[in-house]
Backbone bond lengths (Angstrom), bond angles and torsions (degrees), N, CA, C in turn:
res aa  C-N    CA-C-N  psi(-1)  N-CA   C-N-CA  omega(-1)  CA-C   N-CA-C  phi
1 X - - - 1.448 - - 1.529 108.74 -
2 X 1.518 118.12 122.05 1.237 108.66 147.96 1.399 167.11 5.42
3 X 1.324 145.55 114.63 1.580 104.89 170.22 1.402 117.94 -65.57
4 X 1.715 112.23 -16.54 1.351 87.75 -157.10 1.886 99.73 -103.36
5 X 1.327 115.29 3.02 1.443 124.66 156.02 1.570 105.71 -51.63
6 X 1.486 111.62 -67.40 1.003 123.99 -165.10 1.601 115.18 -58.79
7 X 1.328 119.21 -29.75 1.354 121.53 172.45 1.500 105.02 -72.81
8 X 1.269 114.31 -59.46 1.401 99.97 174.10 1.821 126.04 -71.98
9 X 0.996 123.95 15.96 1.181 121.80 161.75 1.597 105.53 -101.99
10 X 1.158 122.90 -4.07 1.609 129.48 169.45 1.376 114.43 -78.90
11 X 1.992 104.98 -44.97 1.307 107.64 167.80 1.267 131.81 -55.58
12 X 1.283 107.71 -50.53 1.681 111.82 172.52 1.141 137.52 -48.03
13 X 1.484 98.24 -33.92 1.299 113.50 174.47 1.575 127.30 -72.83
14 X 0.795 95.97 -46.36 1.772 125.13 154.01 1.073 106.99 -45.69
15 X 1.504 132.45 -71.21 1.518 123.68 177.38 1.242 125.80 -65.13
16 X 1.332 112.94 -32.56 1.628 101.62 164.69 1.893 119.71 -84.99
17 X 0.831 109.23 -29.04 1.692 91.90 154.89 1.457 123.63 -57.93
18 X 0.929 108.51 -30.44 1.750 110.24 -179.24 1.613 98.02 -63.45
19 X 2.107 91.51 -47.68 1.877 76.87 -160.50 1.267 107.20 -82.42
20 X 1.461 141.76 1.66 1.153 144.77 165.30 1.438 131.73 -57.19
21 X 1.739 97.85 -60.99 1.402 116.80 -162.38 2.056 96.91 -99.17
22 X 1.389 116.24 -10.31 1.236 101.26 -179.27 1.562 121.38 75.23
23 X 1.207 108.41 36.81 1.452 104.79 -160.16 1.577 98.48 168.19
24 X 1.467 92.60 151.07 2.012 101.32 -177.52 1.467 103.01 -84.43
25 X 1.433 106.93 178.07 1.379 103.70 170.86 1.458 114.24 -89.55
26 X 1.377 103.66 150.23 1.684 102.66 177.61 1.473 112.98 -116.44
27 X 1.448 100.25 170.82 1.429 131.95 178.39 1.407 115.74 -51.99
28 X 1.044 91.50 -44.95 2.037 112.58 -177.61 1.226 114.60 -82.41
29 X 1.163 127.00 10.87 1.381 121.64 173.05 1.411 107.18 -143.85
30 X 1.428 106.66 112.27 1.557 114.69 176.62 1.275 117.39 -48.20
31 X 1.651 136.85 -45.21 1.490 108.61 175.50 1.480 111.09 -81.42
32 X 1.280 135.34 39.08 1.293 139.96 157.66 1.220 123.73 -85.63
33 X 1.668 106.53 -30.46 1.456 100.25 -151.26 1.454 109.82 -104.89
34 X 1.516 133.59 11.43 1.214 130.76 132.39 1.776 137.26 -35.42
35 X 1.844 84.40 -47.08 1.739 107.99 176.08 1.864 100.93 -57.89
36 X 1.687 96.27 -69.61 1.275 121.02 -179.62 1.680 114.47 -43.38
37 X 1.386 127.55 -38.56 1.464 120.55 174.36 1.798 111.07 -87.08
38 X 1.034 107.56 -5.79 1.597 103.25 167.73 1.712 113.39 -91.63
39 X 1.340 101.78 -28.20 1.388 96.86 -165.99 1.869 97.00 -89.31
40 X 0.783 114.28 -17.70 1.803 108.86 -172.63 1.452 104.02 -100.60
41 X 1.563 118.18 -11.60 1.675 117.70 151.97 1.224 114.78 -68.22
42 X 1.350 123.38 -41.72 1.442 129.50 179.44 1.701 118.59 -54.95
43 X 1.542 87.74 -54.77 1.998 89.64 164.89 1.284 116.19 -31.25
44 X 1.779 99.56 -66.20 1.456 124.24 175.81 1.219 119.76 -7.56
45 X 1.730 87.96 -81.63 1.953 105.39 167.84 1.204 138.07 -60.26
46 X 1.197 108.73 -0.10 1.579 133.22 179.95 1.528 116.49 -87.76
47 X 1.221 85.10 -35.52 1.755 89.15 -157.76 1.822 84.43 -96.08
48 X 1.487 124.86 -20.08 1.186 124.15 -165.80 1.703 103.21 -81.52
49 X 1.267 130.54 -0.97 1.542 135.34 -112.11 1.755 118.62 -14.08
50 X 1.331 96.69 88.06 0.989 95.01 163.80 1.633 128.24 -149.20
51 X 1.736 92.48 27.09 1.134 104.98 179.53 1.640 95.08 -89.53
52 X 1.970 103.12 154.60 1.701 98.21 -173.59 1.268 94.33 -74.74
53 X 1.715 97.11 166.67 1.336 125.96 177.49 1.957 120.35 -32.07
54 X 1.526 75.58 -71.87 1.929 100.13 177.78 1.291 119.07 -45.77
55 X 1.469 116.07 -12.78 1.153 128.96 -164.36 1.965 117.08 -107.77
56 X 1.187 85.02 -23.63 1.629 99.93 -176.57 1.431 121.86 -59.15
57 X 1.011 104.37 -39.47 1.708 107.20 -166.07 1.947 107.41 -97.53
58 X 1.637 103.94 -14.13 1.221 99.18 145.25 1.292 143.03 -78.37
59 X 0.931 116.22 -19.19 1.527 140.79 -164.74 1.542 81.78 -83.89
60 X 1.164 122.41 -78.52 1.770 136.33 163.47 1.647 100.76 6.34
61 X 1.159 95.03 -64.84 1.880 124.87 -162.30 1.585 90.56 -57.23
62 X 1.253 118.25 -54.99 1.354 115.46 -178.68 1.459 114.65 -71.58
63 X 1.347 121.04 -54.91 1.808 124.23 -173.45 1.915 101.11 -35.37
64 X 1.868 106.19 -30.44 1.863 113.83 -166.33 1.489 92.83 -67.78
65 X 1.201 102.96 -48.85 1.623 108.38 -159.88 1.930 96.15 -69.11
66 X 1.306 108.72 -65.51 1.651 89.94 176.28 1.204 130.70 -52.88
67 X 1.390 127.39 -7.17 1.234 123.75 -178.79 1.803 104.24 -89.26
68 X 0.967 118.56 -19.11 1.586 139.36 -179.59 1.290 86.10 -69.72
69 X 1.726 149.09 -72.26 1.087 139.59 165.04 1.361 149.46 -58.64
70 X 1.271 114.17 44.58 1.623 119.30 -149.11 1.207 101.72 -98.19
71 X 1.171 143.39 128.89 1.427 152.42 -132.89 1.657 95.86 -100.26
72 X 1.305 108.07 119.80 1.304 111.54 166.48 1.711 130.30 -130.54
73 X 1.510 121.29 128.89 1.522 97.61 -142.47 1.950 79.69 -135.47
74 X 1.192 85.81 172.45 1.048 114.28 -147.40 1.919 121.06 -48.16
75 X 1.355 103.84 9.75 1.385 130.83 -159.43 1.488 104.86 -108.45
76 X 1.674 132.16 144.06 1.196 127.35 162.39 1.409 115.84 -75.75
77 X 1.247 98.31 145.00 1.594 93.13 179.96 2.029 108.13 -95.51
78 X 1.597 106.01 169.92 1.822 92.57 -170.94 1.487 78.18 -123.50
79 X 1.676 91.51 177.05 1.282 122.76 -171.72 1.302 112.49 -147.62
80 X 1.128 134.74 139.19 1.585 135.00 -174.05 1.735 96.80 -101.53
81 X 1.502 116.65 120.36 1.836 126.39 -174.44 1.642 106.53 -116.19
82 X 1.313 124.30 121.25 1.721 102.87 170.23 1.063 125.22 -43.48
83 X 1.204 129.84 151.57 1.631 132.02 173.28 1.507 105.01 -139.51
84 X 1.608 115.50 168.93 1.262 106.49 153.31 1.610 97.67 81.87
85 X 1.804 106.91 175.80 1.542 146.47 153.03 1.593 115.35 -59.07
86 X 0.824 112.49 119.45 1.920 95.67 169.54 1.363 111.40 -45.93
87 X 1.291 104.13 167.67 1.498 121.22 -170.24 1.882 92.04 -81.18
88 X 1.117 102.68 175.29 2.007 131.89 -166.73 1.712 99.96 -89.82
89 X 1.608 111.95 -48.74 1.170 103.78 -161.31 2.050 110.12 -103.37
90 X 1.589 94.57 24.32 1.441 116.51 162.61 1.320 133.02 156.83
91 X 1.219 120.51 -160.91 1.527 91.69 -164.19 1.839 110.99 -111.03
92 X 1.509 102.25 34.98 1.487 92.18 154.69 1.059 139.00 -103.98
93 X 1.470 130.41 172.97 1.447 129.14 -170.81 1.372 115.91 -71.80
94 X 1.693 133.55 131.85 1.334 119.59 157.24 1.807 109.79 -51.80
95 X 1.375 89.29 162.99 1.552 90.65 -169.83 1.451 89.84 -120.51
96 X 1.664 124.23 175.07 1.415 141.70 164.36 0.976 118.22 -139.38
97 X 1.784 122.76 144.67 1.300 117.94 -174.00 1.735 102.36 -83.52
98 X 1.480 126.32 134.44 1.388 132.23 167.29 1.357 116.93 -111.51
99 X 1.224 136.09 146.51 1.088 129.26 -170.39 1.602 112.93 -120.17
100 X 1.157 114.37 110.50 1.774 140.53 -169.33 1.903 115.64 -78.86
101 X 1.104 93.12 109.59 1.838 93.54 -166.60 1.613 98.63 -86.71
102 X 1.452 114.23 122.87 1.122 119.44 169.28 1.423 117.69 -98.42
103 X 1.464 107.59 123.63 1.727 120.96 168.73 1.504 103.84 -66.11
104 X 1.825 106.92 115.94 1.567 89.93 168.73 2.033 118.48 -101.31
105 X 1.279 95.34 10.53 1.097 117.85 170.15 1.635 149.67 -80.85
106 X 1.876 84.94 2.25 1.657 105.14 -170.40 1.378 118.33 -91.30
107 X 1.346 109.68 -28.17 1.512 113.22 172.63 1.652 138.63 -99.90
108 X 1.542 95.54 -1.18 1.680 110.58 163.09 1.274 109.94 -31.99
109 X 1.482 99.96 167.89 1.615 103.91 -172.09 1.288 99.52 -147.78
């Protein structure tokens, strides 16, 4: 087999679990993390550019689809907002922690 069989038989696999199970693969589950250590090397090489060419804009295809699944649990997430006068010892804003309510219910299908 190929490398580039083999990459795309990684992809597929990858994409149809996503589109199956609704969800990426995780950390916490041992038959995940085969899926899960190819696909977060791939970022890797992505962001490194050194993933090949032919390969990029699929990979792309997938980063859309995982981002469609981004795990959201049962916790608000925060955000740091300016507030206030600038600070004395220059001219940026103190900041405050706010706390951002996430709907996990908006993007079901």
């Amino acid at each position: 087999m190929t490398q580039d069989e083999l990459w795309n038989k990684n992809y597929d696999q990858i994409f149809e679990f996503m589109k199956t199970n609704k969800r990426r693969p995780s950390k916490h589950r041992t038959e995940d993390l085969p899926m899960l250590n190819w696909f977060k090397y791939q970022k890797k090489k992505l962001a490194q550019n050194t993933l090949k060419k032919n390969r990029i804009s699929r990979f792309k295809e997938l980063l859309k689809l995982a981002d469609k699944y981004l795990r959201v649990n049962q916790h608000s997430y925060t955000t740091y907002v300016p507030v206030g006068r600038p600070r004395k010892n220059g001219n940026k804003t103190a900041t405050r922690k706010v706390v951002v309510k996430v709907n996990a219910t908006e993007d079901k299908e």
